[in-house]
Structure formats: structure tokens, C-alpha cells
PDB file of N, CA, C and O in Angstrom:
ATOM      1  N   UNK A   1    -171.812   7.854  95.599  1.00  0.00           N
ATOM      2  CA  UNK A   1    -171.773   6.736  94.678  1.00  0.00           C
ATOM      3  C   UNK A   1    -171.219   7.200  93.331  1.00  0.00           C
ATOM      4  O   UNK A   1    -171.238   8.405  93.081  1.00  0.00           O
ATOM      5  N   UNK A   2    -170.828   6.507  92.628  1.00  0.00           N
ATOM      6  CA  UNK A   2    -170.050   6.686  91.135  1.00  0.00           C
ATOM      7  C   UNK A   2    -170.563   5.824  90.145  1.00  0.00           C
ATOM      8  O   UNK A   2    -171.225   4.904  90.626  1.00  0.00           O
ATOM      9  N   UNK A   3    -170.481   5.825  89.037  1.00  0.00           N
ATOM     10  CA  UNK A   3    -170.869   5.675  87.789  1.00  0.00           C
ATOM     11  C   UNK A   3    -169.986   4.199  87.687  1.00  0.00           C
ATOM     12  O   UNK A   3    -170.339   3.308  86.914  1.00  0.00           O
ATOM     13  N   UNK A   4    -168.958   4.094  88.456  1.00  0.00           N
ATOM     14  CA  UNK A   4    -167.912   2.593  88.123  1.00  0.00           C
ATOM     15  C   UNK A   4    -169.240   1.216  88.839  1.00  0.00           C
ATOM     16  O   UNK A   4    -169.883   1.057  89.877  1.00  0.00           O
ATOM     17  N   UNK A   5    -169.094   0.646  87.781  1.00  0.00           N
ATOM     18  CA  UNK A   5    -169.431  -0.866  87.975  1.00  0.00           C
ATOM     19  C   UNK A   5    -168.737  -1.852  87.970  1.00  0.00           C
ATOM     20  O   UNK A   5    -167.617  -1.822  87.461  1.00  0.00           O
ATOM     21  N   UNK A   6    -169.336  -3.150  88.639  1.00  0.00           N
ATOM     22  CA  UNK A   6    -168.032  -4.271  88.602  1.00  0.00           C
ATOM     23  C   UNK A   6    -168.657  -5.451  87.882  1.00  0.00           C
ATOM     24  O   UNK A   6    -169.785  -5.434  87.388  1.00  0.00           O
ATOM     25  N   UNK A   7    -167.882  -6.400  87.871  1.00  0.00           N
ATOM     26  CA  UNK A   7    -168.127  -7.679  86.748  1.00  0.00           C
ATOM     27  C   UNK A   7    -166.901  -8.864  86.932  1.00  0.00           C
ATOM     28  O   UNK A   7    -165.692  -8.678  87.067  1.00  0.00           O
ATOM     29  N   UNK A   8    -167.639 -10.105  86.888  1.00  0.00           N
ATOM     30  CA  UNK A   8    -166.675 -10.925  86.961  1.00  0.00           C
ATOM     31  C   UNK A   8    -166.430 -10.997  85.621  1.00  0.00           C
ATOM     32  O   UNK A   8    -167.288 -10.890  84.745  1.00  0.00           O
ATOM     33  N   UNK A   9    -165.043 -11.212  85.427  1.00  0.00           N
ATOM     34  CA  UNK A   9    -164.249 -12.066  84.227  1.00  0.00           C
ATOM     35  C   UNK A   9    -163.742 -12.799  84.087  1.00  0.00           C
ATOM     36  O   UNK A   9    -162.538 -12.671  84.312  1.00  0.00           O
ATOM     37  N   UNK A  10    -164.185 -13.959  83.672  1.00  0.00           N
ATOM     38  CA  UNK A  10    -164.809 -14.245  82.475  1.00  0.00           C
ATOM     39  C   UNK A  10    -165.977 -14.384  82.772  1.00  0.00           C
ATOM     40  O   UNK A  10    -166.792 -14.304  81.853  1.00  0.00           O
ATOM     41  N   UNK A  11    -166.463 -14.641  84.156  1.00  0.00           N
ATOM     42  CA  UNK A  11    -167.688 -15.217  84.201  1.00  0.00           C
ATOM     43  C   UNK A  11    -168.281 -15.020  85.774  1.00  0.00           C
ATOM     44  O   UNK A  11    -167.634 -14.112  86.297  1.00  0.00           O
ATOM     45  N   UNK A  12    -169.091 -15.456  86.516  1.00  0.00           N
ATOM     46  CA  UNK A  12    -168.953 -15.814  87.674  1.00  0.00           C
ATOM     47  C   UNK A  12    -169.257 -17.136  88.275  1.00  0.00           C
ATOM     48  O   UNK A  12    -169.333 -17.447  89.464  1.00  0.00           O
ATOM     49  N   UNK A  13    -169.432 -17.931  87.075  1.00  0.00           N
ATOM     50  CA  UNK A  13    -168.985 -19.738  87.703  1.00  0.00           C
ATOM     51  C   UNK A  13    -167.729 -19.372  87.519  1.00  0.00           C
ATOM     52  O   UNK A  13    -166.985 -19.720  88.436  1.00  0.00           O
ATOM     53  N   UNK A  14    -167.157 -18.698  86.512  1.00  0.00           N
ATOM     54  CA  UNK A  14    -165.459 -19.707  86.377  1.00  0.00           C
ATOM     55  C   UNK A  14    -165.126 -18.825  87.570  1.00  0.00           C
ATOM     56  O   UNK A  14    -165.058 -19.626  88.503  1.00  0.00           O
ATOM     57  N   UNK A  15    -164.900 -17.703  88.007  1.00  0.00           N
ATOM     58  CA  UNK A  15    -164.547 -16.752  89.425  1.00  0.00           C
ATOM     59  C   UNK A  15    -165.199 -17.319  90.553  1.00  0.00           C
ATOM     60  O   UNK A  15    -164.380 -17.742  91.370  1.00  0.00           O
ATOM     61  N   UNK A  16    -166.507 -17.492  90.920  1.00  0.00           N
ATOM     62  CA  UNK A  16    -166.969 -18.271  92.210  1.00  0.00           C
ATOM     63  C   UNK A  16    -167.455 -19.219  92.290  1.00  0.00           C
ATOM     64  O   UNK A  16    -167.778 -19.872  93.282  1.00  0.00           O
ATOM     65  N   UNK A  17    -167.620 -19.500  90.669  1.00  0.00           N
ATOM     66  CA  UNK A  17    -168.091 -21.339  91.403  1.00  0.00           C
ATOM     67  C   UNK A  17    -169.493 -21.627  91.633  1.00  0.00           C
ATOM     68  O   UNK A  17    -170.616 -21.301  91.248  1.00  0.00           O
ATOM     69  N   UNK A  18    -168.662 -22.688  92.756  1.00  0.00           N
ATOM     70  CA  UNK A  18    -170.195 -23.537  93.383  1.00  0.00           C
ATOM     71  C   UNK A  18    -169.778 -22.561  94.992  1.00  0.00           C
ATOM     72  O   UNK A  18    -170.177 -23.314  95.880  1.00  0.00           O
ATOM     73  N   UNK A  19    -169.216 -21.361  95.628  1.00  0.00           N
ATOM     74  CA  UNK A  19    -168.727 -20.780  96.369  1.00  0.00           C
ATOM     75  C   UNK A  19    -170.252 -20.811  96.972  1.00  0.00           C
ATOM     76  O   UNK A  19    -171.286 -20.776  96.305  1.00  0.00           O
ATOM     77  N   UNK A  20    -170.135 -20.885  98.414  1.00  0.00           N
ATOM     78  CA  UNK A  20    -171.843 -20.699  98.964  1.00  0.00           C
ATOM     79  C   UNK A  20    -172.262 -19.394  99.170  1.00  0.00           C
ATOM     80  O   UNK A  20    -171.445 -18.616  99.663  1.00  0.00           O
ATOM     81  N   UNK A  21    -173.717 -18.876  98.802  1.00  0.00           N
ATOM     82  CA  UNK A  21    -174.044 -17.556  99.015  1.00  0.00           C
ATOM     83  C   UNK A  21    -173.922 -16.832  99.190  1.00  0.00           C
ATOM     84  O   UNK A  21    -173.902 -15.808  98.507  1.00  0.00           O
ATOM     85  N   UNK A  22    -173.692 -17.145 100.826  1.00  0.00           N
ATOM     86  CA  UNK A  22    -172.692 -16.364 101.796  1.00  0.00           C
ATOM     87  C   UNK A  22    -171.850 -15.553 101.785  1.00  0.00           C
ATOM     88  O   UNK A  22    -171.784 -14.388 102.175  1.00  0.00           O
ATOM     89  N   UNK A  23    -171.115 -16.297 101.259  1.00  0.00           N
ATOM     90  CA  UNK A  23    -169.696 -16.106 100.820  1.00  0.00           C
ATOM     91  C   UNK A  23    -169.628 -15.236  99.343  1.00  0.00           C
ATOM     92  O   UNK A  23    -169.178 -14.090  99.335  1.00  0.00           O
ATOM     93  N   UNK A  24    -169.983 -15.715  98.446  1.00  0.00           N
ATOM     94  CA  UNK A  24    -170.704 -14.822  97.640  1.00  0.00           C
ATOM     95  C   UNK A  24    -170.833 -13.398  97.690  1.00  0.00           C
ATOM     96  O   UNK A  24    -170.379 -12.461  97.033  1.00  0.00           O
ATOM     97  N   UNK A  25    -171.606 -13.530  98.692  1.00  0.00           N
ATOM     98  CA  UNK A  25    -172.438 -11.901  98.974  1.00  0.00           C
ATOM     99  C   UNK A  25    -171.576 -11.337  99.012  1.00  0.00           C
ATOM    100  O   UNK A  25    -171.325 -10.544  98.105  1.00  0.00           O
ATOM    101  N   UNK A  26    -170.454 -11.558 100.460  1.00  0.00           N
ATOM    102  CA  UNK A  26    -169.298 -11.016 101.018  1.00  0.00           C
ATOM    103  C   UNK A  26    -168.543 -10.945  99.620  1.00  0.00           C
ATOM    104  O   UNK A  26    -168.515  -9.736  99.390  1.00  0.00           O
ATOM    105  N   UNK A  27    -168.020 -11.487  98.739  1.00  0.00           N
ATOM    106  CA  UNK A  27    -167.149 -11.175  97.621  1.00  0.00           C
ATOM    107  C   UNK A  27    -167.856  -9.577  96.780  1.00  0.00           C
ATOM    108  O   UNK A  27    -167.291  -8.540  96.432  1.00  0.00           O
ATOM    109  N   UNK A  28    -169.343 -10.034  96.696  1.00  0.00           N
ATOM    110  CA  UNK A  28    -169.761  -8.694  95.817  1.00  0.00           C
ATOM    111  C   UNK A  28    -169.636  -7.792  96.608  1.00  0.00           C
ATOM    112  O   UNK A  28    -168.601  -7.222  96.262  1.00  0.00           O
ATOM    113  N   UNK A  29    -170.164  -7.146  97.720  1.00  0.00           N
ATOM    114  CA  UNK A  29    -170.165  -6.760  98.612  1.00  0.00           C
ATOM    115  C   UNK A  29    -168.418  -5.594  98.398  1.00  0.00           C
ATOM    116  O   UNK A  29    -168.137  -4.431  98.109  1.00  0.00           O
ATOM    117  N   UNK A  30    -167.883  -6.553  98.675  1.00  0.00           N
ATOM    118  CA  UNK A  30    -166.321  -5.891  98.521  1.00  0.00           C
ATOM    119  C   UNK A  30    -165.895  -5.112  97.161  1.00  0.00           C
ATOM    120  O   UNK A  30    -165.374  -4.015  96.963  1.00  0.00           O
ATOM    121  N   UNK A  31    -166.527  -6.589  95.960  1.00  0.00           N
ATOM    122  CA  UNK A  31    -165.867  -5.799  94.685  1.00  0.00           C
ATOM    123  C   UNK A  31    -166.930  -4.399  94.313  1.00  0.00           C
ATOM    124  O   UNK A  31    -166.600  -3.484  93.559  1.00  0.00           O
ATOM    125  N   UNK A  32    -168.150  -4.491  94.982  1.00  0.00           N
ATOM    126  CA  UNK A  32    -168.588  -3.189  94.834  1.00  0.00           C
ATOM    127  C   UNK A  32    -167.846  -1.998  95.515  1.00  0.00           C
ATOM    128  O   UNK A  32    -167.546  -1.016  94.836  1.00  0.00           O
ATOM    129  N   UNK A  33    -167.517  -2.073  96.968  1.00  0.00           N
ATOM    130  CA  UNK A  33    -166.741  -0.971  97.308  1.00  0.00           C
ATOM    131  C   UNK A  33    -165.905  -1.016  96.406  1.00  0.00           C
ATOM    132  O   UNK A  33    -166.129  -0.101  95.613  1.00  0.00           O
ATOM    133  N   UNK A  34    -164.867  -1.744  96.058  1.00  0.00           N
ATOM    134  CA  UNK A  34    -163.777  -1.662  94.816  1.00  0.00           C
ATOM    135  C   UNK A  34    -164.271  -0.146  94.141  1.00  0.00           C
ATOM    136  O   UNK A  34    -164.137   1.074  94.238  1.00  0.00           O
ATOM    137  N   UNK A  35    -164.827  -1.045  93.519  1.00  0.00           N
ATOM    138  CA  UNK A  35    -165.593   0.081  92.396  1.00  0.00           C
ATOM    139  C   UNK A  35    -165.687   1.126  92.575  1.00  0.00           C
ATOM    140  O   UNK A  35    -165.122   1.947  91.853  1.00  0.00           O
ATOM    141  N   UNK A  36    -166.743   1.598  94.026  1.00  0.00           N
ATOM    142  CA  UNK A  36    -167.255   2.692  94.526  1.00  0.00           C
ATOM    143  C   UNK A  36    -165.408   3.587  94.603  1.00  0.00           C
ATOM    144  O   UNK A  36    -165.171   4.332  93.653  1.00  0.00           O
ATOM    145  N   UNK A  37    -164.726   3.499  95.270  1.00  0.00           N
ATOM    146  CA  UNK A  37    -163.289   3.655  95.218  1.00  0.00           C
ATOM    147  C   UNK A  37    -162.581   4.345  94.478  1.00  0.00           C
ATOM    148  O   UNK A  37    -161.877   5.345  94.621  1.00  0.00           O
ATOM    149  N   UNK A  38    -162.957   3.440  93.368  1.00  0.00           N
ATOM    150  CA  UNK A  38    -161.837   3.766  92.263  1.00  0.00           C
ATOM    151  C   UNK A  38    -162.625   4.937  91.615  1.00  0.00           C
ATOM    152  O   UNK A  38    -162.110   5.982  91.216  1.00  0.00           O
ATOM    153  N   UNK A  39    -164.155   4.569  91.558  1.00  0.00           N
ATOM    154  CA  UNK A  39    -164.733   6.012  90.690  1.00  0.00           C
ATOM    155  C   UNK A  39    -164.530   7.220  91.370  1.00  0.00           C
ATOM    156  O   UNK A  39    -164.807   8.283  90.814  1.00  0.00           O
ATOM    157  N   UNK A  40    -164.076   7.182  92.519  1.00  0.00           N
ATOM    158  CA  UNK A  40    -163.531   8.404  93.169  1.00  0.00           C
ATOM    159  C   UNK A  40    -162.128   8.837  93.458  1.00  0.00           C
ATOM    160  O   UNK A  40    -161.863   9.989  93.799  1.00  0.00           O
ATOM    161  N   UNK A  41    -161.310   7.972  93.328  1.00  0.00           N
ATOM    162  CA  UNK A  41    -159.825   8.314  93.114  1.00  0.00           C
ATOM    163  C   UNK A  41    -160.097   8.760  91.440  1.00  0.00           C
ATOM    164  O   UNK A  41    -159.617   9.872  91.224  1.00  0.00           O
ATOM    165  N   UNK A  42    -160.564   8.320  90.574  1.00  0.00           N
ATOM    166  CA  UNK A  42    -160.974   8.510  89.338  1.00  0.00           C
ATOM    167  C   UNK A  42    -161.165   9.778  88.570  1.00  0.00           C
ATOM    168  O   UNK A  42    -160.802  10.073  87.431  1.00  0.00           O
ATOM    169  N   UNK A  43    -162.092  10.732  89.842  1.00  0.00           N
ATOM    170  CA  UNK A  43    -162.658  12.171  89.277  1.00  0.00           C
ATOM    171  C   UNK A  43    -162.112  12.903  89.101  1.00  0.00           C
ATOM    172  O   UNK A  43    -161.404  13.320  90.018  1.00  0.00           O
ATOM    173  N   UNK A  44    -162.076  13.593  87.704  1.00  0.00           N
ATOM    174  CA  UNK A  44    -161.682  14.574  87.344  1.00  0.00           C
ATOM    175  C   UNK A  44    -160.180  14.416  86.770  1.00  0.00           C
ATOM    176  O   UNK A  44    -159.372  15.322  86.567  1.00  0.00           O
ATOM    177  N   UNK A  45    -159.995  12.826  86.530  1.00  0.00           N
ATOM    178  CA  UNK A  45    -158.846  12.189  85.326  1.00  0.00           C
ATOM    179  C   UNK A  45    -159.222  12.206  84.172  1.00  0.00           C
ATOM    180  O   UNK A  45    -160.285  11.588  84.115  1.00  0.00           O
ATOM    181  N   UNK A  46    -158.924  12.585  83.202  1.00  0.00           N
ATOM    182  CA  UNK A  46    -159.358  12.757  81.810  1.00  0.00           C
ATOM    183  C   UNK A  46    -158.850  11.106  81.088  1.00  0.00           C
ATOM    184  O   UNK A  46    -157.714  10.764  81.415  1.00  0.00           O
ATOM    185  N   UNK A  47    -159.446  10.353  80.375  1.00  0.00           N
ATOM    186  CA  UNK A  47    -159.495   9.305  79.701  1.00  0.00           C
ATOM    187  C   UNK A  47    -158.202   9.599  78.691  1.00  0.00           C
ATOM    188  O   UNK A  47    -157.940  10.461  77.853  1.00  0.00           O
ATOM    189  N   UNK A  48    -157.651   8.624  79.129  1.00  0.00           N
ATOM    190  CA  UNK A  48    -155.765   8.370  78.315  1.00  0.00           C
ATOM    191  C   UNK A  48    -156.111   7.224  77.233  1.00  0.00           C
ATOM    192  O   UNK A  48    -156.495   6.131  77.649  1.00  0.00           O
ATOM    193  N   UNK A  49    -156.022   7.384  76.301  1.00  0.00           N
ATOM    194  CA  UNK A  49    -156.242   5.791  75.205  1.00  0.00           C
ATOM    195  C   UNK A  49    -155.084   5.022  75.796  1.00  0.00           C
ATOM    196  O   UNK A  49    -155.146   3.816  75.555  1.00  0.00           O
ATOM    197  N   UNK A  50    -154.327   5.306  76.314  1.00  0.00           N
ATOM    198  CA  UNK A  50    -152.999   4.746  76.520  1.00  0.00           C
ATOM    199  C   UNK A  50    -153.014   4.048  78.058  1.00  0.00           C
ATOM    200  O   UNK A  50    -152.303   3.130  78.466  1.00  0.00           O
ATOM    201  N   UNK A  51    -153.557   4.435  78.426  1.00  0.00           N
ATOM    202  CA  UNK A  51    -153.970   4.027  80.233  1.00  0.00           C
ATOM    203  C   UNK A  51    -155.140   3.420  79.919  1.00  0.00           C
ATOM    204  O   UNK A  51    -156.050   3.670  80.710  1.00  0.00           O
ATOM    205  N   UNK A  52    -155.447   2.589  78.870  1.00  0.00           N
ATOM    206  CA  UNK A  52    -157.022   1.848  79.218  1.00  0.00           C
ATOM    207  C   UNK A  52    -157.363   0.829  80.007  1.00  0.00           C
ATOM    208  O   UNK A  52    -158.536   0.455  80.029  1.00  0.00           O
ATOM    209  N   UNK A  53    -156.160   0.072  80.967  1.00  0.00           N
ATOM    210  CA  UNK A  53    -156.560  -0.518  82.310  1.00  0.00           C
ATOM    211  C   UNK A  53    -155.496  -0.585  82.893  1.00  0.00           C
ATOM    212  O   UNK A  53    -154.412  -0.560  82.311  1.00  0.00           O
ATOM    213  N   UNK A  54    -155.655  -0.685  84.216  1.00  0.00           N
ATOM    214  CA  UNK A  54    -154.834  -1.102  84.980  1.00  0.00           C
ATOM    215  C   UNK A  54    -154.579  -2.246  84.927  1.00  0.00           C
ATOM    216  O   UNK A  54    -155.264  -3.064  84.315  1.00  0.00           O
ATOM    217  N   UNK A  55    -152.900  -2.666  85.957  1.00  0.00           N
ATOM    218  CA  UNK A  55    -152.446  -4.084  85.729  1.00  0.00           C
ATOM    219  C   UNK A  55    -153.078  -4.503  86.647  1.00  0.00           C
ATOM    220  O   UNK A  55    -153.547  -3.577  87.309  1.00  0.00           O
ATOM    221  N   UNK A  56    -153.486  -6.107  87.257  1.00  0.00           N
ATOM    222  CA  UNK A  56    -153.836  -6.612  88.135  1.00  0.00           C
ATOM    223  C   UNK A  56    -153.388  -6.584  89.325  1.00  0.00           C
ATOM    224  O   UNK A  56    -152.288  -7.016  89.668  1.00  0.00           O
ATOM    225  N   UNK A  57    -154.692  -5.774  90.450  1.00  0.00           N
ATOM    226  CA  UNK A  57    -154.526  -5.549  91.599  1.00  0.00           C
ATOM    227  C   UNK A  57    -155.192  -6.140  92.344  1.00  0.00           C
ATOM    228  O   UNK A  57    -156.353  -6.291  91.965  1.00  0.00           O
ATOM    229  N   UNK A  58    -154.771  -6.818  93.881  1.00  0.00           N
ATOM    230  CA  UNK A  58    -155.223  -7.473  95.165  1.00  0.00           C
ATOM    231  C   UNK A  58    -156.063  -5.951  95.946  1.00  0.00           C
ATOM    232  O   UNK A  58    -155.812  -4.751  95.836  1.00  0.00           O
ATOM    233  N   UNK A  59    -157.151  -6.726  96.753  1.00  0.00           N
ATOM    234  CA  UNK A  59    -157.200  -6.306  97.802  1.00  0.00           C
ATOM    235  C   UNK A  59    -158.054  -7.359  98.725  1.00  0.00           C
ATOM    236  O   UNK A  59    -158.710  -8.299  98.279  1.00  0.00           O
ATOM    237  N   UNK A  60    -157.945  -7.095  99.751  1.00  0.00           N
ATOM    238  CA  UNK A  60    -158.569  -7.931 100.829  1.00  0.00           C
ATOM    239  C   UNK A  60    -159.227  -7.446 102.276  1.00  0.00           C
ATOM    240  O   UNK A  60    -158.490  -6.962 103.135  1.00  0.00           O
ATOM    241  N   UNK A  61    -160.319  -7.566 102.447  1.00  0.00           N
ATOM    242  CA  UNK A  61    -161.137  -7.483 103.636  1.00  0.00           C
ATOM    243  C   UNK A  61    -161.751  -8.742 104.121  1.00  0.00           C
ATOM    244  O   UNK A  61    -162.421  -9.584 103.522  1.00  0.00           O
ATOM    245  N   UNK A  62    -161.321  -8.657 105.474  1.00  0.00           N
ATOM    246  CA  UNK A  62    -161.474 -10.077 106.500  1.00  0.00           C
ATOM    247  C   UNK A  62    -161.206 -10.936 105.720  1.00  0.00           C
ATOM    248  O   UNK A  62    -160.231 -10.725 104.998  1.00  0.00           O
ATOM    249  N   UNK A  63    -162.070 -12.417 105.538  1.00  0.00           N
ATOM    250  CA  UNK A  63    -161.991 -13.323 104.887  1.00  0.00           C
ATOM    251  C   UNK A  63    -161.495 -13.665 103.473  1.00  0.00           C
ATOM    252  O   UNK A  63    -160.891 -14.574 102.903  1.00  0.00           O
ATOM    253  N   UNK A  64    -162.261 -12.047 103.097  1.00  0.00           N
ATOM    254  CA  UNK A  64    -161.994 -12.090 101.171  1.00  0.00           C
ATOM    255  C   UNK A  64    -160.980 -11.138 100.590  1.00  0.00           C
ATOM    256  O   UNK A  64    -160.885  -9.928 100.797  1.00  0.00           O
ATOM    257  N   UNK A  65    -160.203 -11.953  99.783  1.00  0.00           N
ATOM    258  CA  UNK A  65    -159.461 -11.435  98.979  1.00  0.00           C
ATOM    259  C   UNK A  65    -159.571 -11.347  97.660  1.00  0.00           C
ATOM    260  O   UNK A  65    -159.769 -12.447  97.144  1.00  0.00           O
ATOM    261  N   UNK A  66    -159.499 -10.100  96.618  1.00  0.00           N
ATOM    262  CA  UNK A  66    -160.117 -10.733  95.156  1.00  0.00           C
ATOM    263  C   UNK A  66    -159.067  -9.794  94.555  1.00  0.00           C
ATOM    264  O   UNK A  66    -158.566  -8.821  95.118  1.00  0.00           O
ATOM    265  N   UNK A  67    -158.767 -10.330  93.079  1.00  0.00           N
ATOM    266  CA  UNK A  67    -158.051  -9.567  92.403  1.00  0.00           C
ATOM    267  C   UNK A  67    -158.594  -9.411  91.117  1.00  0.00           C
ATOM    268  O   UNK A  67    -159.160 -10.318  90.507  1.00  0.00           O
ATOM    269  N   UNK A  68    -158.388  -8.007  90.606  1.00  0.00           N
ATOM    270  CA  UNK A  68    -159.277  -7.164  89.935  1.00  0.00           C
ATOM    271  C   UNK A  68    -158.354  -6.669  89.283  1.00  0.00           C
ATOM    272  O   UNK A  68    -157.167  -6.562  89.590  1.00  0.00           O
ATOM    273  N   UNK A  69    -159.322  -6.106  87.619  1.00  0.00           N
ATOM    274  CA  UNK A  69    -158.198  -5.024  86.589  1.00  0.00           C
ATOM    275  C   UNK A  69    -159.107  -3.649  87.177  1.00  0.00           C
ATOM    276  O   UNK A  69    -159.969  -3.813  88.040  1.00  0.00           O
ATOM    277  N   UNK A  70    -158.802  -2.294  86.603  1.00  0.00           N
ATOM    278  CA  UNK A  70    -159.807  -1.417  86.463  1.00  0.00           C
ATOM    279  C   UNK A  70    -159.614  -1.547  85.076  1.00  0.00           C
ATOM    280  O   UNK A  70    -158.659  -1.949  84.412  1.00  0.00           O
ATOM    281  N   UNK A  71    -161.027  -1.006  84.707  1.00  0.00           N
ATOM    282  CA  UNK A  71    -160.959  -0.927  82.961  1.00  0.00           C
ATOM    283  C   UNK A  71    -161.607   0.630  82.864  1.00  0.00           C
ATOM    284  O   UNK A  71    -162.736   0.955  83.233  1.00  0.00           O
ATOM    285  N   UNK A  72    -160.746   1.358  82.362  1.00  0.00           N
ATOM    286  CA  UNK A  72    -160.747   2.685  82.178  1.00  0.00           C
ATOM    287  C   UNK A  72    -161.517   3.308  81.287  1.00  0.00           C
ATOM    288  O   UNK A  72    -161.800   4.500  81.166  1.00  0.00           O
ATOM    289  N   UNK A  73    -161.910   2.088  80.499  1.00  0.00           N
ATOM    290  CA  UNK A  73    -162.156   2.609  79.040  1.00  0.00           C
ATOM    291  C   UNK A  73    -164.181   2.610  79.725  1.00  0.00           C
ATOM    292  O   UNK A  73    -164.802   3.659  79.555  1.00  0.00           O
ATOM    293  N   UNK A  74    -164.889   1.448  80.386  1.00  0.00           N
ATOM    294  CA  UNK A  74    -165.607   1.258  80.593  1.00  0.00           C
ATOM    295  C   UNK A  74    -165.986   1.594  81.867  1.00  0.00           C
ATOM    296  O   UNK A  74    -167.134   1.384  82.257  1.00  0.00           O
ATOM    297  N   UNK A  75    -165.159   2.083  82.542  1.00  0.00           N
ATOM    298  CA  UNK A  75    -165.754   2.710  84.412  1.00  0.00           C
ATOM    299  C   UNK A  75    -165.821   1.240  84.947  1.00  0.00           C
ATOM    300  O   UNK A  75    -166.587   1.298  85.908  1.00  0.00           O
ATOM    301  N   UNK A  76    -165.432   0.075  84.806  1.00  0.00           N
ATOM    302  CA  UNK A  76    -165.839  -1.179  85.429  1.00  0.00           C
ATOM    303  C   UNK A  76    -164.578  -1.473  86.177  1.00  0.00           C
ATOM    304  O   UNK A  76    -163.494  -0.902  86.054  1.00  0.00           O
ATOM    305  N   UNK A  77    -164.913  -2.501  87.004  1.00  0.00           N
ATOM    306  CA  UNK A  77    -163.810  -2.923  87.724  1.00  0.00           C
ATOM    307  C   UNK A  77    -163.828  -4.579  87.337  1.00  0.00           C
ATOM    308  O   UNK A  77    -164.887  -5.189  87.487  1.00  0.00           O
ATOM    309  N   UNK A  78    -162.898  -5.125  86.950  1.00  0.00           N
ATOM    310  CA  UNK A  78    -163.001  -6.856  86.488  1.00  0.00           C
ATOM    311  C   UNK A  78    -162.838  -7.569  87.374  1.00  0.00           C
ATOM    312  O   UNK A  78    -161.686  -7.312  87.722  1.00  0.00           O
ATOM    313  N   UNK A  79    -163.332  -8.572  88.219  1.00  0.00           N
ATOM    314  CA  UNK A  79    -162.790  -9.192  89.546  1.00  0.00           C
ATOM    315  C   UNK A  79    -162.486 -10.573  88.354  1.00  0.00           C
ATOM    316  O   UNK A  79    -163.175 -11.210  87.557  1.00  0.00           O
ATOM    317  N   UNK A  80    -161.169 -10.560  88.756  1.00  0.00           N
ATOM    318  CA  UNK A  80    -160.704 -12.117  87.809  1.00  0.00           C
ATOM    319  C   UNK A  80    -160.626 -13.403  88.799  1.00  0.00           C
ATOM    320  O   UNK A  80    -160.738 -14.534  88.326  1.00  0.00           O
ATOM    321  N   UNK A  81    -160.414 -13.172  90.311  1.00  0.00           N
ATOM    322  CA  UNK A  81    -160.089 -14.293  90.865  1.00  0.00           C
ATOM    323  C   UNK A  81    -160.696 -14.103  92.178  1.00  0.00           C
ATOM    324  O   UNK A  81    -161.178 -12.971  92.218  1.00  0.00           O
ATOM    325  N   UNK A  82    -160.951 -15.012  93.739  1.00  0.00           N
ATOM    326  CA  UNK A  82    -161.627 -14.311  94.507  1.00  0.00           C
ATOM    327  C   UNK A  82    -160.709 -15.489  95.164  1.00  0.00           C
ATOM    328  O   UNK A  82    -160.114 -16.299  94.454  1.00  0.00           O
ATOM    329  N   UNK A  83    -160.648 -15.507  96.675  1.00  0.00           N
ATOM    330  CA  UNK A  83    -160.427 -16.522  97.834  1.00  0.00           C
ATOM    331  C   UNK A  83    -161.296 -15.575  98.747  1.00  0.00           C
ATOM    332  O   UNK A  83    -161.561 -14.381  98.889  1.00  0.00           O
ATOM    333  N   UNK A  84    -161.678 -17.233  99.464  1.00  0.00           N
ATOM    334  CA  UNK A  84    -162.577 -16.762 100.534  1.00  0.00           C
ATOM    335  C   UNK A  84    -161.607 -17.654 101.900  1.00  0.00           C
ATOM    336  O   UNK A  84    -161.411 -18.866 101.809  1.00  0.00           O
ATOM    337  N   UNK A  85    -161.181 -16.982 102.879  1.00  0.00           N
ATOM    338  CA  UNK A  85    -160.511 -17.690 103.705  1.00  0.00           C
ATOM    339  C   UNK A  85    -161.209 -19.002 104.609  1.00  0.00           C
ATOM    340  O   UNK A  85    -160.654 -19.870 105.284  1.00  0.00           O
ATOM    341  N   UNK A  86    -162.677 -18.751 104.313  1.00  0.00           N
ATOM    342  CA  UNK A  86    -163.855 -19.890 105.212  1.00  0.00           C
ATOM    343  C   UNK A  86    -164.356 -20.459 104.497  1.00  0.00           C
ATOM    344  O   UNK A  86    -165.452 -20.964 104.739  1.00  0.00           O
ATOM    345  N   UNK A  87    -163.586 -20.621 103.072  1.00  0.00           N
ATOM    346  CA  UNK A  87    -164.480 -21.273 101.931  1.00  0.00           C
ATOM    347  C   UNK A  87    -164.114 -22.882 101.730  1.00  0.00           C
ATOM    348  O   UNK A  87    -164.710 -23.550 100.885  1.00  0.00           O
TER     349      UNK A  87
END
């Protein structure tokens, strides 16, 4: 496990809504591996003021797809948008 955490942005009504539980879960679920991920491609990169996030990246497992910044400065991962293919 790694020190990276995740977070919706701006919010998680304006990102999921009235999205059902379920479905839900499955979104965190994912943007946590995200996270888990990146704090490990991560180790042992020294902090760039100049690299303080990444541009907006997709990924997708089964149903869910979400797109996310990394934020470098904070170890977090931002999920800005989510689709759920059964939603």
C-alpha cells in the first residue's frame, strides 16, 4: 500500500451523482487501485515544482471508466469524471 490517496473533484455529487451504490463502490474501488498504482510507479521520484500534476488520464475496468489528474504535489489522485457502462 502507498501513502497516495484519491478524491473526487470537485465533489462527489457533481462526479457521481444520484449514481446507485453499487455502482459507486465499483468506481471507488477502482480509483483506489488508481492510487495504489501510481504511489508505486511514484517511488523513489523526487518532487519537481514543475511536474506538479499530471494532464488528464482515462482508465477503465469492466463497466467503469473514470478520468483522473495525479496531483504530485499532494500524493492524491483527482477522479474528475466517472461512466459506469450499467448506469
Amino acid at each position: 500500500m502507498s501513502d497516495w490517496t484519491w478524491e473526487y473533484e470537485p465533489g462527489a455529487e457533481w462526479v457521481v451523482g444520484d449514481m446507485p451504490k453499487e455502482h459507486r463502490d465499483q468506481v471507488e474501488a477502482l480509483a483506489q487501485r488508481v492510487a495504489d498504482a501510481v504511489g508505486v510507479r511514484r517511488i523513489g521520484q523526487p518532487f519537481d515544482i514543475t511536474e506538479s500534476a499530471s494532464g488528464v488520464k482515462t482508465f477503465a475496468e469492466g463497466p467503469v471508466m473514470i478520468w483522473y489528474q495525479e496531483d504530485y504535489r499532494d500524493d492524491v489522485v483527482l477522479v474528475l469524471k466517472v461512466s459506469h457502462a450499467l448506469a
